[in-house]
C-alpha positions in Angstrom: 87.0 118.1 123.4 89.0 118.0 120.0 91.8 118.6 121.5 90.9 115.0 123.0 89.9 113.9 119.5 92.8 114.9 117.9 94.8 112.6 120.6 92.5 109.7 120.7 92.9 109.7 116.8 96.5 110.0 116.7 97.2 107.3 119.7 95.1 105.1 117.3 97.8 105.8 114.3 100.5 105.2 116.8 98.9 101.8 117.4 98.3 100.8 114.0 101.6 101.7 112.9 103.0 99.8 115.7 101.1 96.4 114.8 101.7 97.2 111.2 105.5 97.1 111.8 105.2 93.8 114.1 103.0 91.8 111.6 105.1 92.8 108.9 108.1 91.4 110.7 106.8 87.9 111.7 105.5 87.8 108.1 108.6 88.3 106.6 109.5 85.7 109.1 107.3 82.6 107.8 104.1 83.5 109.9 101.2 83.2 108.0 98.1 85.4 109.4 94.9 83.4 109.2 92.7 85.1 106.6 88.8 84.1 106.0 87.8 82.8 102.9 86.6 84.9 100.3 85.4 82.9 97.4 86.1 86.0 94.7 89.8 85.6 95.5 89.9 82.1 95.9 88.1 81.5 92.6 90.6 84.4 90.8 93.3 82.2 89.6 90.9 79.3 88.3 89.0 81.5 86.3 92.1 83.5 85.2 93.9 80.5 83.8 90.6 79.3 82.3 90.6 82.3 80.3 93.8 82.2 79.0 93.6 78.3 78.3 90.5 78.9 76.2 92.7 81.5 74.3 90.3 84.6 75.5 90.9 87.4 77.6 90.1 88.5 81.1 88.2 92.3 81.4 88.8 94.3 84.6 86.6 97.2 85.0 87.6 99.7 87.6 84.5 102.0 86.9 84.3 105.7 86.6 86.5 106.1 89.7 89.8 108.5 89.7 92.6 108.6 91.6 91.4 112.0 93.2 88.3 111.8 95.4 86.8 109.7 97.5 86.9 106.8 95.0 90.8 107.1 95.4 90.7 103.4 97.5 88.2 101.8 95.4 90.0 102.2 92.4 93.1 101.4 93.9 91.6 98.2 94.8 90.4 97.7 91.4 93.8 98.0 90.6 95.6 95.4 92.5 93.1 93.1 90.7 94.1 94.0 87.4 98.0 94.0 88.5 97.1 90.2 89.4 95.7 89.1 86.3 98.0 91.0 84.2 101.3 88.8 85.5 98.8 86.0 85.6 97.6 86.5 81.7 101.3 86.8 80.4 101.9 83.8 79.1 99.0 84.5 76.5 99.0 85.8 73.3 96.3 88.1 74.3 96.5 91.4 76.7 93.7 91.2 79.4 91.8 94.2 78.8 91.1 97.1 81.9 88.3 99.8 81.5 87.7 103.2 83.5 85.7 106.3 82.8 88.4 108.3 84.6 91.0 110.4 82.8 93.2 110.2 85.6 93.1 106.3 85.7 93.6 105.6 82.5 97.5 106.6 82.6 98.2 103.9 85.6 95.6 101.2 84.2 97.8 100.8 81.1 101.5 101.7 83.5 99.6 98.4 85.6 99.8 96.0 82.7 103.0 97.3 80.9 105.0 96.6 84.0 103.1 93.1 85.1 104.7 92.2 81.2 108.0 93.9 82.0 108.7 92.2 85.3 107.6 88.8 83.7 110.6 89.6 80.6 107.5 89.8 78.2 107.1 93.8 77.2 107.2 92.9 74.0 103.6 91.1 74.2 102.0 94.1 76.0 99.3 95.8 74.0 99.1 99.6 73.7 95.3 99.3 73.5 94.8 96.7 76.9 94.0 99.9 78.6 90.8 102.0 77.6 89.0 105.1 78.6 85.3 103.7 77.2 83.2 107.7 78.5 83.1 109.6 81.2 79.2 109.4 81.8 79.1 105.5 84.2 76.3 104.7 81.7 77.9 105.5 79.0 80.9 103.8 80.0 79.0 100.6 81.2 77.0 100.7 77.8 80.2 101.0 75.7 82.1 98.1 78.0 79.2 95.8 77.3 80.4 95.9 73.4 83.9 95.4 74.6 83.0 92.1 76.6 81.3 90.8 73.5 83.7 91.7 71.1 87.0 91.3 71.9 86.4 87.6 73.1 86.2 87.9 77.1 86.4 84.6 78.8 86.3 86.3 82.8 84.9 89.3 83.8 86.2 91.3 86.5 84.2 94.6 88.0 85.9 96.0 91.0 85.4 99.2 91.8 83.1 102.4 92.1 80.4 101.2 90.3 76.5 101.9 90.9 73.6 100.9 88.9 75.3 100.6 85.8 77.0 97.5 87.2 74.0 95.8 86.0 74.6 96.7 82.0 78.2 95.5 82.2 77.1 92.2 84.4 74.2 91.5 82.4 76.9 90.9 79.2 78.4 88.7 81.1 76.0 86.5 82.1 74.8 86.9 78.3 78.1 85.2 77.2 78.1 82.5 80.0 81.2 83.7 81.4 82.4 83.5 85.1 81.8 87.0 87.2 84.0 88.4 90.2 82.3 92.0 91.5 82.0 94.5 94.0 81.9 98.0 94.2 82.0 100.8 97.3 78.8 102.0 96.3 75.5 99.8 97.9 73.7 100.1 94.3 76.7 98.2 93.2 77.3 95.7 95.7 72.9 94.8 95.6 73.9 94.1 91.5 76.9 92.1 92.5 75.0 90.1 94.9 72.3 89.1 92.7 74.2 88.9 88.9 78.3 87.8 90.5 79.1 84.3 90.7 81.6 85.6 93.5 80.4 89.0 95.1 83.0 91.0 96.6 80.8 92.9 99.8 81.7 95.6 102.1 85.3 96.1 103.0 86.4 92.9 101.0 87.0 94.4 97.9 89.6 96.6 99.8 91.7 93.5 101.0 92.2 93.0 97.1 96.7 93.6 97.3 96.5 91.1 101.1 95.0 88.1 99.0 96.8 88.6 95.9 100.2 90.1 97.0 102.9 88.0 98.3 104.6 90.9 99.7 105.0 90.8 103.6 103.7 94.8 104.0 100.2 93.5 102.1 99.8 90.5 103.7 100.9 92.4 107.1 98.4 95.6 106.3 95.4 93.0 106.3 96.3 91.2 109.1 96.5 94.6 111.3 93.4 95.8 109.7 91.7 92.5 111.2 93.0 92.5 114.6 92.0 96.3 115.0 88.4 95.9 114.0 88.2 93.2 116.2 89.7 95.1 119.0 87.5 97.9 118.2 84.2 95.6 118.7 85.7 94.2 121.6 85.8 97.5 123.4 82.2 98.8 122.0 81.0 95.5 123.4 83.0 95.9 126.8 82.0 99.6 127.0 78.4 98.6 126.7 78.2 95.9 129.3 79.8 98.2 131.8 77.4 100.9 130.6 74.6 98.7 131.6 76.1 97.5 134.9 76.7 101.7 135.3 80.2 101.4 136.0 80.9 103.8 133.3 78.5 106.8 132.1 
């Protein structure tokens, strides 16, 4: 039996890789995967260029994820966010700002907006203190980023990533100042707050298609669309399998 595992699982990386390869190909060809709407990306650049109109800044809070564990995805995800708004928030005098309570983020939080500014010709501009390590205890941290989002004049307020209950401190300020709220976290504490405080929720798996909405490279665009097609393959066959089940044509 595992050694039936092993090859089931490894016949499934053979077939993603496979579509992977094909999608990315037609992409890079001018096909366009369909992609369903998901307002917290749609919404990303109006609130973005709000902010920087107005003359504030955008706050991306990644959590008290690392880049070790099993938050590795989530705050990768958070990431991709913050790599957005970073080329998007260029052309202002003001940094956006990006939070963690991770040591191990902090070093590619701040490389994530120093080379959004670099690629844009605008280094210059970037500001050593964009990136911040507020504590390492999620409370703490989401007590200590509600001062942030007061102080330092945040327009939009971004919180993607592993983030439980103390979503709520962080969202609260937000709604405090009247400002426009993308969320979503891996964690179902978080994603209940985002629900309930967000303007735009991110929920479930949508906060991992993050770098497919807001990448224009072919391989993100191409990952997201394989990452579709498989799930719905996958509930194709659970469905098949279970009306042939109940016809007993398969035990």
């Amino acid at each position: 039996m595992p050694e039936i595992s092993n090859l089931v699982g490894l016949a499934g990386i053979v077939v993603a890789a496979l579509f992977l390869g094909a999608f990315t190909f037609f992409v890079r060809n001018g096909f366009k995967p369909p992609l369903r709407q998901i307002s917290g990306y749609e919404a990303l650049a109006r609130l973005v260029g709000q902010a920087v109109e107005s003359g504030g800044r955008v706050h991306v809070s990644v959590g008290a994820g690392g880049l070790i564990g099993e938050e590795t995805g989530t705050t990768l995800a958070g990431l991709a966010l913050l790599e957005y708004v970073s080329k998007a928030s260029s052309i202002s005098d003001l940094s956006p700002l990006g939070t963690t309570g991770h040591a191990t983020t902090l070093p590619v939080l701040t490389d994530t907006i120093r080379r959004a500014y670099a690629q844009n010709g605008l280094a210059d501009k970037f500001e050593t203190t964009a990136a911040r390590i507020v504590a390492f205890d999620p409370m703490a941290q989401a007590g200590g980023t509600t001062a942030i989002i007061v102080d330092d004049d945040v327009r939009a307020n971004l919180l993607v990533g592993s983030l439980g209950p103390e979503m709520a401190l962080m969202a609260e300020a937000g709604q405090r100042q009247n400002i426009p709220q993308v969320a979503g976290s891996d964690r179902i504490q978080g994603q209940a707050v985002a629900y309930v405080m967000a303007d735009h929720p991110l929920i479930g798996e949508e906060i991992y298609a993050s770098r497919g909405y807001l990448s224009p490279e072919p391989t993100a665009v191409a990952s997201l669309a394989t990452h579709d097609f498989l799930r719905w393959g996958i509930i194709a066959a659970i469905i098949g399998g279970s009306i042939l089940g109940i016809f007993g044509l398969i035990r």
